[in-house]
C-alpha positions as a LaTeX table, in Angstrom:
\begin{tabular}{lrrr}
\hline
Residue & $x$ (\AA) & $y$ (\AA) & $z$ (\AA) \\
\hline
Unk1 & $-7.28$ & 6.34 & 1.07 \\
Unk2 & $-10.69$ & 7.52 & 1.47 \\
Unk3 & $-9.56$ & 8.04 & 5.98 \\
Unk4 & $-10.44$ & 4.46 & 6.48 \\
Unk5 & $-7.06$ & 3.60 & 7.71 \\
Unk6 & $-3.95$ & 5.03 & 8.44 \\
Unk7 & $-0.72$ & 4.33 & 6.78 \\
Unk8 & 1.66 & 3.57 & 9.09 \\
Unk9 & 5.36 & 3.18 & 6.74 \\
Unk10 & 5.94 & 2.20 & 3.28 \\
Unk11 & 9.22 & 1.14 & 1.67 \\
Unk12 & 10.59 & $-2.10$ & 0.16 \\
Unk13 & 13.04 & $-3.43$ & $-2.89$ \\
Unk14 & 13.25 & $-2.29$ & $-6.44$ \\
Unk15 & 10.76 & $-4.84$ & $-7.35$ \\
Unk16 & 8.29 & $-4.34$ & $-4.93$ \\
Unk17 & 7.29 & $-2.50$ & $-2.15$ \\
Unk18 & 5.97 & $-3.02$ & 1.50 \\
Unk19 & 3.30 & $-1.06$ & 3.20 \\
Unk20 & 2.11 & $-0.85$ & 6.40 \\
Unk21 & $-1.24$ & 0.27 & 7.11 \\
Unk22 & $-4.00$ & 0.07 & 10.21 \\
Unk23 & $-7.56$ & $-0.67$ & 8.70 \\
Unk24 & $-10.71$ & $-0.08$ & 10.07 \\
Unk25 & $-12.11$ & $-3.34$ & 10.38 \\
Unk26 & $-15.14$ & $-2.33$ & 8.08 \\
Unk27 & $-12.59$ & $-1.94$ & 5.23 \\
Unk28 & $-11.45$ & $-4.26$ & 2.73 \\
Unk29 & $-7.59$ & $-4.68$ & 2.73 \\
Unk30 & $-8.59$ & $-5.44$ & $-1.09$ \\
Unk31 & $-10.64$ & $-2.25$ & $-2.06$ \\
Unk32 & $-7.51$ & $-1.01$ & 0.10 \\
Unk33 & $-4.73$ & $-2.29$ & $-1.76$ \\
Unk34 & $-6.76$ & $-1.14$ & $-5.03$ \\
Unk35 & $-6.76$ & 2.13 & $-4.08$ \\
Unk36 & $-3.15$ & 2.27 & $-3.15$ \\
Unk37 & $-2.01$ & 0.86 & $-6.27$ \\
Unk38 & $-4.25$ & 2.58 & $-8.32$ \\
Unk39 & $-3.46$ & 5.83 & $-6.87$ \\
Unk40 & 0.01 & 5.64 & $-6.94$ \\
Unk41 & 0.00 & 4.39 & $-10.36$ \\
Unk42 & $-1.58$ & 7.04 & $-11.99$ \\
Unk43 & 0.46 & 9.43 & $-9.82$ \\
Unk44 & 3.52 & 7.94 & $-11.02$ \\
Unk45 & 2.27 & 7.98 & $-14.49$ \\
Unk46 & 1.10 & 11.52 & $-14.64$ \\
Unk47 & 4.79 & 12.69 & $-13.52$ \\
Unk48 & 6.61 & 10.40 & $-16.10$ \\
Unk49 & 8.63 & 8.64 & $-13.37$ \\
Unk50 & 8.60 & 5.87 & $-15.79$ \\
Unk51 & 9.78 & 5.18 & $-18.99$ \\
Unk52 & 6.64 & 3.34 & $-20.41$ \\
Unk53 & 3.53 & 2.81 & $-19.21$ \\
Unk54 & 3.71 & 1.74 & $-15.17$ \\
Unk55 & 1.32 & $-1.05$ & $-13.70$ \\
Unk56 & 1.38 & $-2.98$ & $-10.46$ \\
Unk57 & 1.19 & $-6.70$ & $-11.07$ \\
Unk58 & $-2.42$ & $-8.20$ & $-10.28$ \\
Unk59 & $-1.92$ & $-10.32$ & $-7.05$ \\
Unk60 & $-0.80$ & $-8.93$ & $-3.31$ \\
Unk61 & 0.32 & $-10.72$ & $-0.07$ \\
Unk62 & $-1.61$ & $-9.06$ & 3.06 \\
Unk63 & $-0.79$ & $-10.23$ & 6.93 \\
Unk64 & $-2.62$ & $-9.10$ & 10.21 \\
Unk65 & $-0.32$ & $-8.14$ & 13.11 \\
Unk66 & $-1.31$ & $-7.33$ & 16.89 \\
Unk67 & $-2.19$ & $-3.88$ & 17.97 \\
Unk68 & 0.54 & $-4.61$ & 20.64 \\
Unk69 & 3.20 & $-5.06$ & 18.01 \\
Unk70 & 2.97 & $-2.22$ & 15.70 \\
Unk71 & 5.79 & 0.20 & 17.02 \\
Unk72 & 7.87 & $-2.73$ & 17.01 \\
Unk73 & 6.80 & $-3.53$ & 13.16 \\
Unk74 & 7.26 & 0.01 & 12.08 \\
Unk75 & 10.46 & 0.42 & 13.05 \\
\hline
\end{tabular}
C-alpha cells in the first residue's frame, strides 16, 4: 500500500483469504482492496505460484471494527 494504512494480519481458507488492515480515514477501503489484490496478483503471477493465469474474483466483503478491539481481532 502506498503507507496509507497498516496491515495488521492476513490469512484465511484455500478459497479465500482474510485481511486485516487499519486505514486512514482519507483512504478508500476500495482503492485499498485494489491495490492489495492487484499487487499480490501480479506478485503471484510473476513467481508462477500458479498453474494458469491467477485472478481475484471481482467483489469483496469489508467490516469496520473499534480501535478498542483490534488486539483482540488480531489474535
Amino acid at each position: 500500500m502506498r503507507k496509507k494504512g497498516k496491515l495488521i494480519s492476513i490469512g484465511g481458507m484455500s478459497d479465500h483469504v482474510h485481511l486485516f488492515a487499519k486505514l486512514r480515514a482519507s483512504e478508500s477501503i476500495s482503492k485499498a482492496i485494489g491495490e492489495y489484490k492487484g499487487s499480490s496478483s501480479k506478485w503471484i503471477n510473476e513467481n508462477k505460484l500458479y498453474d494458469r493465469h491467477f485472478s481475484w474474483q471481482a467483489g469483496f466483503g469489508a467490516f469496520s471494527v473499534s480501535e478498542s478491539q483490534i488486539n483482540e481481532i488480531a489474535r
